[in-house]
C-alpha positions as CSV (number, residue, x, y, z in Angstrom):
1,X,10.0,10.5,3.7
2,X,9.9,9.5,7.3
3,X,6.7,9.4,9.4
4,X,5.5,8.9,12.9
5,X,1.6,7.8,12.9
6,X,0.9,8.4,16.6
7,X,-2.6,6.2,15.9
8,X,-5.1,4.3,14.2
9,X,-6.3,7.5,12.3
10,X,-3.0,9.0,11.0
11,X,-2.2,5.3,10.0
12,X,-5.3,5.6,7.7
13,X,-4.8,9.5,7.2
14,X,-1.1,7.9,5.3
15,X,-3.5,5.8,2.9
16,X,-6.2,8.1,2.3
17,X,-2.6,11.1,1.5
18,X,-2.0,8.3,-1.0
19,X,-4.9,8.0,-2.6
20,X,-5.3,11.3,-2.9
21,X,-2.3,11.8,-4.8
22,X,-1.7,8.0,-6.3
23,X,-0.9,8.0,-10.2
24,X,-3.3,6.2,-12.6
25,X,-1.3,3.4,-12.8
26,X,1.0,2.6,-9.8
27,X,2.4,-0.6,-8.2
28,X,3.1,0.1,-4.3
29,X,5.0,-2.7,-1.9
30,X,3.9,-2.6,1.7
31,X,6.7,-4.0,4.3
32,X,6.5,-4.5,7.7
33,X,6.3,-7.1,10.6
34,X,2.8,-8.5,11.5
35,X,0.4,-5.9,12.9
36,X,2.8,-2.8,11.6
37,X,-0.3,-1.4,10.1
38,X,-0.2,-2.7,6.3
39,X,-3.4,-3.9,5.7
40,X,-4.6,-0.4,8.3
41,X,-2.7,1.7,5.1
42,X,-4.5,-0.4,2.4
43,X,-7.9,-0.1,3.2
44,X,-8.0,3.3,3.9
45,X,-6.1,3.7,1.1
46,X,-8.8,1.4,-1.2
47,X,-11.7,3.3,0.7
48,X,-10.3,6.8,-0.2
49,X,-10.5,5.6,-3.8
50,X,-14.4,4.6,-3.4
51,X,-14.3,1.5,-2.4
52,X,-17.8,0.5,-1.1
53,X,-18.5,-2.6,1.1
54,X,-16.2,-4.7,2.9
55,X,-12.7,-4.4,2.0
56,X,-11.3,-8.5,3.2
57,X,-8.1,-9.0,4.3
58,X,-6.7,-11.3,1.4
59,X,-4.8,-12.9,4.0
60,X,-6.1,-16.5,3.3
61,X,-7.2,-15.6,-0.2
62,X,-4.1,-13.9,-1.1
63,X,-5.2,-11.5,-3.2
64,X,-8.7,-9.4,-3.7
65,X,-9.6,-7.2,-6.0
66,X,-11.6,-3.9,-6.2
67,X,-13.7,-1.8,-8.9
68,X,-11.6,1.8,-9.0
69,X,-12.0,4.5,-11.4
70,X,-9.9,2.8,-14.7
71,X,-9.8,-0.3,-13.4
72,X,-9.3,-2.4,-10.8
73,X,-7.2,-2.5,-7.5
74,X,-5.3,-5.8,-6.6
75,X,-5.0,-6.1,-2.3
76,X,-2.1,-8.8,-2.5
77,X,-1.0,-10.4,1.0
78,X,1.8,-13.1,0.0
79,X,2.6,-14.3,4.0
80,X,1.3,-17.4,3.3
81,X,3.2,-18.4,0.5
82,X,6.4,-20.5,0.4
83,X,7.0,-20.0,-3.0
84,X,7.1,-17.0,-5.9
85,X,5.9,-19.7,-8.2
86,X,2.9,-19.8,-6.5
87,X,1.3,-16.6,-8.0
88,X,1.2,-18.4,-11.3
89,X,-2.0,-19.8,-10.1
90,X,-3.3,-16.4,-8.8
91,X,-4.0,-14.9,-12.6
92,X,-2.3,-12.0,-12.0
93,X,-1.7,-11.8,-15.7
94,X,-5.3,-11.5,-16.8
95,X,-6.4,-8.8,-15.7
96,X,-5.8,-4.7,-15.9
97,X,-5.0,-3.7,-12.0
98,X,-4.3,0.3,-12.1
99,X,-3.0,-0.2,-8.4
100,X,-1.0,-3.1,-7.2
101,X,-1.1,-3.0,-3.2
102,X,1.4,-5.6,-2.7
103,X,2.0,-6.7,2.0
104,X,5.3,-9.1,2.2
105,X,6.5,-8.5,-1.7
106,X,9.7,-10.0,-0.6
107,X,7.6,-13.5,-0.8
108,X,6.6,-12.8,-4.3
109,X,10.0,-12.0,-6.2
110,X,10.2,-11.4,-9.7
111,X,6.6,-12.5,-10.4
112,X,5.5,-8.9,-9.4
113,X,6.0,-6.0,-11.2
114,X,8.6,-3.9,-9.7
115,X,7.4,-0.4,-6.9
116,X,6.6,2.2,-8.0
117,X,6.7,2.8,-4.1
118,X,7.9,1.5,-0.8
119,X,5.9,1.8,2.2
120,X,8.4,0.4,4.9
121,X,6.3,0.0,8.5
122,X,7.0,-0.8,12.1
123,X,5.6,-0.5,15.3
124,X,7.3,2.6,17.6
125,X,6.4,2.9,20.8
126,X,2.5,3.4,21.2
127,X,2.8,4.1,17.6
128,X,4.2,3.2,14.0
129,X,7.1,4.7,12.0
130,X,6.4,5.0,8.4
131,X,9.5,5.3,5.4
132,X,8.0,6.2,2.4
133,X,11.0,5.4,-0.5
134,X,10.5,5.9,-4.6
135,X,11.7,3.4,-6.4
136,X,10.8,4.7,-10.1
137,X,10.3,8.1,-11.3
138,X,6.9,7.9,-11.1
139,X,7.2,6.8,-7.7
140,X,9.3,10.1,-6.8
141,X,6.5,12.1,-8.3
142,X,3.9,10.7,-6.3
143,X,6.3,10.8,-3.1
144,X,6.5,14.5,-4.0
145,X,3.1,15.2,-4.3
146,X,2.2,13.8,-0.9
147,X,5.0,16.0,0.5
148,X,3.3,18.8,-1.2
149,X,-0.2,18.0,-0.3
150,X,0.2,19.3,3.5
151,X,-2.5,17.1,5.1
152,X,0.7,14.5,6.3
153,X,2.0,17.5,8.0
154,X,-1.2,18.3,10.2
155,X,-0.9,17.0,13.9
156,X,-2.4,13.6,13.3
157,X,1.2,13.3,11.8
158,X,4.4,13.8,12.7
159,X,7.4,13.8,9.8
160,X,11.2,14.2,10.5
């Protein structure tokens, strides 16, 4: 699925789509240069889901988590590490996360649990292009179910 998010607010309107339709238990990977709108897609996605209070960049702290209905939400940003092995330290292991929101996964390797789906982001113009890929099954429901929602096809959006 291809998108063009004219704005700030179809940017969020992708991660609140998301939420909306987002299995119980679902592991996305967020791509993009710096300032493509990643962390933009997260929190609305994270607020959609009832998130209350400030919603940090995990930036420096490289991952947050968040209270969500079944469990808990893991914000992962993994720019500033120089090494998978790194997450080791993070306890990503201990915990139950429902939802994996994973910016620069290519930094983390193996040591994260494969998409469920690909959020591929880039700046375009005055605005951002967003490629939406599955890469499970459940991942092409959920794709599916956005496409079948409508709300991505009102005019904050624009598909191709």
């Amino acid at each position: 699925m291809h998108l063009f998010l004219p704005d700030t607010d179809a940017t969020e309107a992708l991660g609140q789509a998301l939420a909306r339709t987002r299995p119980a238990v679902a592991v996305v990977h967020l791509r993009g240069d710096l300032g493509a709108g990643k962390s933009t897609v997260a929190r609305a996605l994270l607020r959609a889901l009832g998130v209350a209070g400030a919603i940090r960049s995990p930036t420096y702290t490289l991952v947050e988590r968040y209270p969500v209905e079944g469990g808990e939400a893991w914000h992962l940003d993994l720019y500033r590490i120089g090494d998978a092995g790194e997450l080791e330290f993070l306890g990503l292991d201990e915990g139950a996360a429902v939802l994996w929101l994973v910016e620069w996964p290519e930094r983390g390797g193996a040591a994260l649990p494969p998409a469920d789906l690909q959020v591929d982001l880039s700046v375009e113009g005055n605005g951002r292009a967003a490629r939406l890929v599955a890469a499970s099954p459940q991942g092409q429901q959920w794709l599916e179910r956005v496409a079948t929602e409508g709300e991505l096809t009102a005019s904050s959006l624009q598909s191709d």
